[in-house]
C-alpha positions in Angstrom: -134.4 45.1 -47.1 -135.5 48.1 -48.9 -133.1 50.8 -50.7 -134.9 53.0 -47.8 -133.5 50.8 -44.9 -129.9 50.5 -46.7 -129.9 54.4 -47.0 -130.9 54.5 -43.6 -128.3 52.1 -42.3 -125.3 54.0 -44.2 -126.4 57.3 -43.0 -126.2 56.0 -39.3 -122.6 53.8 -40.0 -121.1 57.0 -41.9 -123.0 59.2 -38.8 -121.1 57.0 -36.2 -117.8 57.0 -39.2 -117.8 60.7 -38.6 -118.2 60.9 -35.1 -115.4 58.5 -34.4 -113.3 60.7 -36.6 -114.3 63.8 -35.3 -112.8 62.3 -31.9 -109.6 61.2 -33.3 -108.7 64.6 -35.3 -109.5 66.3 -31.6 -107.4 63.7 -29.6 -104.9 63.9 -32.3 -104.8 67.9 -32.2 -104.4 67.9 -28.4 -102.0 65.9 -27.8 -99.9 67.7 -30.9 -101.0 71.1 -29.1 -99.3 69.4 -25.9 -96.3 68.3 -27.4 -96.0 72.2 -29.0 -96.4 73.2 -25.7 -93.8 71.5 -24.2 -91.4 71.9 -27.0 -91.9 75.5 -26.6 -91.1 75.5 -22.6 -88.2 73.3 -23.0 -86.7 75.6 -25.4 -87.6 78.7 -23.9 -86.2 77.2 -20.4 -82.9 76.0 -22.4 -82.8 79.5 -23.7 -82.3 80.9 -20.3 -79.9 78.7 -19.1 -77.8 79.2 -21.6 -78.2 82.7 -20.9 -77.9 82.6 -17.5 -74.1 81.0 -18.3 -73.5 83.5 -21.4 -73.8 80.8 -24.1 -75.1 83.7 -25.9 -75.8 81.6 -29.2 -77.1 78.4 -27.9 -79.6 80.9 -25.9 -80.3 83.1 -29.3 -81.0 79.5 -30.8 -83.0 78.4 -28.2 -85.5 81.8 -27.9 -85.6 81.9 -31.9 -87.0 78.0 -31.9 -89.4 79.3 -29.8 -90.4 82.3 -31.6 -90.8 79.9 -34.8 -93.8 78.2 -32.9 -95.3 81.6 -31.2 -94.5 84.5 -32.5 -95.9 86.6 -30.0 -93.9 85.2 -27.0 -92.7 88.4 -25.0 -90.6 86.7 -23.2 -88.8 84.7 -25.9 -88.2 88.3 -27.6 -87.1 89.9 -24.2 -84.5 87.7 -23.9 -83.2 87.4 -27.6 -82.7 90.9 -27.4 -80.5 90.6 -24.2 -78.4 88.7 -26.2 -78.5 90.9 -29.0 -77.4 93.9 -26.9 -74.6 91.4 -25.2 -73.8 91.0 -28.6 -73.5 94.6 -29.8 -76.7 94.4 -32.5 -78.4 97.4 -30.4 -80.6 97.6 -33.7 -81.8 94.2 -33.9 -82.5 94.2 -30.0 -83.9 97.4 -30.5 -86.2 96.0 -32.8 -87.2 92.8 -30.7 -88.0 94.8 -27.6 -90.6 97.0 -29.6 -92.1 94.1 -30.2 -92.5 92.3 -27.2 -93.5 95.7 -25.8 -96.2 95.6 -28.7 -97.9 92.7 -26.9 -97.3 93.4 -23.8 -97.0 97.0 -23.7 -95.9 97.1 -19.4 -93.8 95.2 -20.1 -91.4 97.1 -17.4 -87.9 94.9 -18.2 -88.3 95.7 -22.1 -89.2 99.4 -21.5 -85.8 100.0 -19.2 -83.8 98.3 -21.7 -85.0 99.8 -24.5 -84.3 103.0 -22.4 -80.8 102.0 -21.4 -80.4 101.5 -25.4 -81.0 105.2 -26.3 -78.5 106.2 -23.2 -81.4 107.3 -20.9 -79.7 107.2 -18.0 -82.7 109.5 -16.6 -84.3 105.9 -15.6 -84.4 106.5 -11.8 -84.3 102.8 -10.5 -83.2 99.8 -12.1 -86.7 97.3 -11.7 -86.4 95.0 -9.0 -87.4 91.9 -11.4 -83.9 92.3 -13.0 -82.0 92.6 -9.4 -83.5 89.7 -8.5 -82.7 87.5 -11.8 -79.2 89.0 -11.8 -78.7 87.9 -8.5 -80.6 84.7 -9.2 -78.3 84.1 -12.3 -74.7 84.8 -10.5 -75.5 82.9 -6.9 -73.7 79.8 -8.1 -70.4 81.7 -8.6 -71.0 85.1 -6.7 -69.0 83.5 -3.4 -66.4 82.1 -5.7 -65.5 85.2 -7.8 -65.6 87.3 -4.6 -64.1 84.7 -2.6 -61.4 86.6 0.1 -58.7 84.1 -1.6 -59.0 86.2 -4.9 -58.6 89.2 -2.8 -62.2 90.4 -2.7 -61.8 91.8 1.0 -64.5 94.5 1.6 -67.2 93.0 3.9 -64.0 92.7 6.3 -62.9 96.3 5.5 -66.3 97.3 6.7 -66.4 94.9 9.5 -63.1 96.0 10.4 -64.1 99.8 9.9 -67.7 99.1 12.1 -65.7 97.4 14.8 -63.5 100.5 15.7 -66.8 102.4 16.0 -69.1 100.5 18.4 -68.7 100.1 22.3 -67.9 96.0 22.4 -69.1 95.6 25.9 -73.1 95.9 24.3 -74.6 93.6 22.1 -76.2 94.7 19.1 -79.3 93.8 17.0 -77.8 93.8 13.7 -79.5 93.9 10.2 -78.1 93.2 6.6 -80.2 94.3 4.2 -79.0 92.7 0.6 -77.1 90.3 2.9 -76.5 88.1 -0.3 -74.7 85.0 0.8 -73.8 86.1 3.8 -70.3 87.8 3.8 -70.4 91.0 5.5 -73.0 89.7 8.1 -70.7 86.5 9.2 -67.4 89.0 9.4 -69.6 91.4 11.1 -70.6 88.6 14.0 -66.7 87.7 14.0 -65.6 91.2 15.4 -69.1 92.4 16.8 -71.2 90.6 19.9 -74.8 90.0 18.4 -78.0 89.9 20.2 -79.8 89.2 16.8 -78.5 89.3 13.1 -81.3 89.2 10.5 -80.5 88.7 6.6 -82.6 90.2 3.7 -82.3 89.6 0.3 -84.4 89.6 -2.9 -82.6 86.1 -4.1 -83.6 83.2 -2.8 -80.6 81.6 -4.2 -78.1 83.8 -2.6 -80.1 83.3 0.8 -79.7 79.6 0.2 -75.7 79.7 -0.4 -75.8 82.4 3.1 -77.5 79.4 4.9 -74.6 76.9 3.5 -71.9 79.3 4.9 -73.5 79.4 8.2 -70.8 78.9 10.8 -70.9 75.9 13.0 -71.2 78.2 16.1 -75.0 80.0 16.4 -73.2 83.1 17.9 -71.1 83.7 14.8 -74.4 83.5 12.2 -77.8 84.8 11.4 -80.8 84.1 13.4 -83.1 84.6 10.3 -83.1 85.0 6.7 -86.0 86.9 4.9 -86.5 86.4 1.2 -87.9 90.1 0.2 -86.6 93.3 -1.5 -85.7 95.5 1.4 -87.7 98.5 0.2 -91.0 96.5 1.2 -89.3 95.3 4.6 -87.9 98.4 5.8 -91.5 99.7 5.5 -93.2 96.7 6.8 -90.7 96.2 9.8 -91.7 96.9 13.1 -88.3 95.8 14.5 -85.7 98.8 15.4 -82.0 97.8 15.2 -78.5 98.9 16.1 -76.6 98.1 13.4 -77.3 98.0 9.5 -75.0 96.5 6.5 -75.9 97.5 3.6 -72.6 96.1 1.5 -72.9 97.3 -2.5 -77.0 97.0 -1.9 -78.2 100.3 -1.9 -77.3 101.0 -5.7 -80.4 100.3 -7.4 -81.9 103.8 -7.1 -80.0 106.7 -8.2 -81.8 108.5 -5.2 -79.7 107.3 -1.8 -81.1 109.9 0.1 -84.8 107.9 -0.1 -83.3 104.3 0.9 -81.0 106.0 3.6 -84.0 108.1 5.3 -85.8 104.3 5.6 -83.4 103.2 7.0 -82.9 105.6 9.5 -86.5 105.0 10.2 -86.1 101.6 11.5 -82.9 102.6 13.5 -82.2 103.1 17.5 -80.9 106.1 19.0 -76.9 105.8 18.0 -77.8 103.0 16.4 -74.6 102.5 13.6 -75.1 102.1 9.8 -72.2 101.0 8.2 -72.8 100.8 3.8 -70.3 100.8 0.6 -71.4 101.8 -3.0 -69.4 101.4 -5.8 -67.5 104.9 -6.7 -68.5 107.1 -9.5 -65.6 109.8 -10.8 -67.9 111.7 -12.8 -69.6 115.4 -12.3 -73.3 113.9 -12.0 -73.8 112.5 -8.9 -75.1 109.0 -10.2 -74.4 107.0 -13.3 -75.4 103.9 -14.6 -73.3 101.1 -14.5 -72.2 99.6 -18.3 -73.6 95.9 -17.1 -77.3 97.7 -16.5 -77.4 95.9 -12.9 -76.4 98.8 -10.8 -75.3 102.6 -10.1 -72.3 104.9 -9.1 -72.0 107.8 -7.1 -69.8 110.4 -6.5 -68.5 111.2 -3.4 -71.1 114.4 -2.6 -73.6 112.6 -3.7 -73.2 110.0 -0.9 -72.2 112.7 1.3 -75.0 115.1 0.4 -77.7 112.0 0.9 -75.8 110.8 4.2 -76.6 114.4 5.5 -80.2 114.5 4.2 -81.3 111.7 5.6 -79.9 112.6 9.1 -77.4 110.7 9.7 -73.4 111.5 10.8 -70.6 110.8 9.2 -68.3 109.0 11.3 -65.7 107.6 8.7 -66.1 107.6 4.9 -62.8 105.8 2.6 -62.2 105.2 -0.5 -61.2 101.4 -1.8 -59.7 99.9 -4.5 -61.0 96.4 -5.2 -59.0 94.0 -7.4 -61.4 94.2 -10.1 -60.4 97.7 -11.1 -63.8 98.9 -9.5 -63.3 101.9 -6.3 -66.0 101.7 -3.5 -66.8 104.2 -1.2 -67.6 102.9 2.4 -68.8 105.0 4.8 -69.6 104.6 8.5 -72.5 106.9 10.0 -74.7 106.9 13.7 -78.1 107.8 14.1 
């Protein structure tokens, strides 16, 4: 064999060497990008739980572990400044949410937070992404903490209230918009004769806990549960109905008046629309909850938006709840 050949035959087993290689450093690098990849979603889905149950540093852990891998995940700096701000570092969240919004600049949860952090209460709705996490978040508990044992009794104050107003020889098409798991709807259907009851909430989890507490008899519960914020079903709806709930729902807008005239919308003639909203004692008509999730009113503003929007006032009380928190609920007819 010639020193030609040899060459030859070493190019072509260092060729096929190389090759071979080349296929193990790629196979090698994807299944290390994988593993990153899942270690970064496990962590980032750890962070949220322990969010979601206020284990504030096992969640800052989790989203920082994260961050370590990919700097640039919004998301993982969204949420570490949640528990910043929980935390009372309003600079260091402050900080985090100018970067997320860096790379992703709408970015609409980081913009109203970072808003809320500079006590700009000007922010005219809270986004419904956060309603629905919120709600998401605190299903699990929400019946438990508001359970009629612990003395939470407003959906049968307002079931009480809407029964003294209706003629109980009709039965009524009723709607619950926010319906959550059910509470004010089932009292409702306890005191009221129902031709239909329809549920509507942004949370999937809360409709899921309203279909547990359905009650055995068909009369008593809800012929249908709808999974949707109610802004885009009142204006999709082609239904009219003769009674609305709308229990501690309607505060996500600071503008009433805009919900309430929807809703009148989708209303019969003396059709009933019995709503509570937590109390505001301050001179602006609206203010923005500490815990971000909701707003007050005063009592004009309700007043002034029950009027613009059409409807009467038929009864309108004050309540103390047992969490310290006043609620205004007010009964009104088409």
């Amino acid at each position: 064999m010639t020193e030609k050949n040899i060459a030859e035959k070493l190019v072509d087993h260092l060729s096929e060497y190389l090759h071979h290689y080349k296929h193990l450093v790629l196979s090698k690098y994807r299944e290390t990008k994988v593993k990153l990849s899942d270690l970064i979603k496990t962590n980032y889905e750890l962070g949220l739980y322990h969010l979601h149950a206020n284990n504030l540093n096992d969640a800052m852990l989790r989203f920082r572990i994260v961050l370590h891998f990919r700097s640039e995940h919004s998301g993982a700096l969204y949420n570490l400044a949640k528990c910043l701000l929980a935390k009372g570092k309003k600079s260091d969240a402050e900080q985090k949410l100018k970067a997320a919004l860096k790379i992703k600049p709408d970015f609409i949860e980081a913009e109203y937070l970072l808003l809320i952090l500079h006590n700009k209460e000007s922010k005219t709705s809270i986004p419904l992404s956060i309603v629905e996490q919120h709600y998401d978040r605190t299903a699990h508990e929400f019946d438990k903490k508001f359970s009629i044992k612990n003395g939470h009794r407003l959906p049968v104050y307002i079931a009480e209230k809407l029964s003294k107003s209706v003629d109980h020889s009709k039965k009524y098409d009723i709607l619950d918009i926010g319906c959550g798991t059910g509470k004010c709807g089932y009292a409702v259907a306890k005191r009221i004769s129902k031709k239909t009851m329809i549920g509507v909430d942004i949370s999937n989890k809360m409709l899921e806990i309203a279909k547990d507490n359905a009650p055995e008899s068909a009369s008593l519960g809800f012929n249908k549960f709808i999974h949707s914020d109610y802004y885009k079903f009142l204006e999709n709806t082609t239904k009219k109905f003769d009674i609305v709930l709308a229990s501690m729902s309607l505060h996500f807008s600071n503008d009433l008046t805009k919900i309430m005239h929807n809703i009148y919308q989708i209303m019969n003639i003396d059709a009933t629309f019995a709503f509570a909203v937590e109390k505001s004692n301050k001179d602006t008509h609206t203010k923005l909850n500490t815990s971000y999730e909701n707003f007050c009113y005063n009592e004009k503003c309700v007043v002034d938006s029950v009027k613009e929007s059409k409807f009467r006032i038929i009864e309108l009380e004050d309540v103390h709840l047992v969490d310290g928190r006043e609620v205004i609920i007010v009964i009104c007819k088409k």
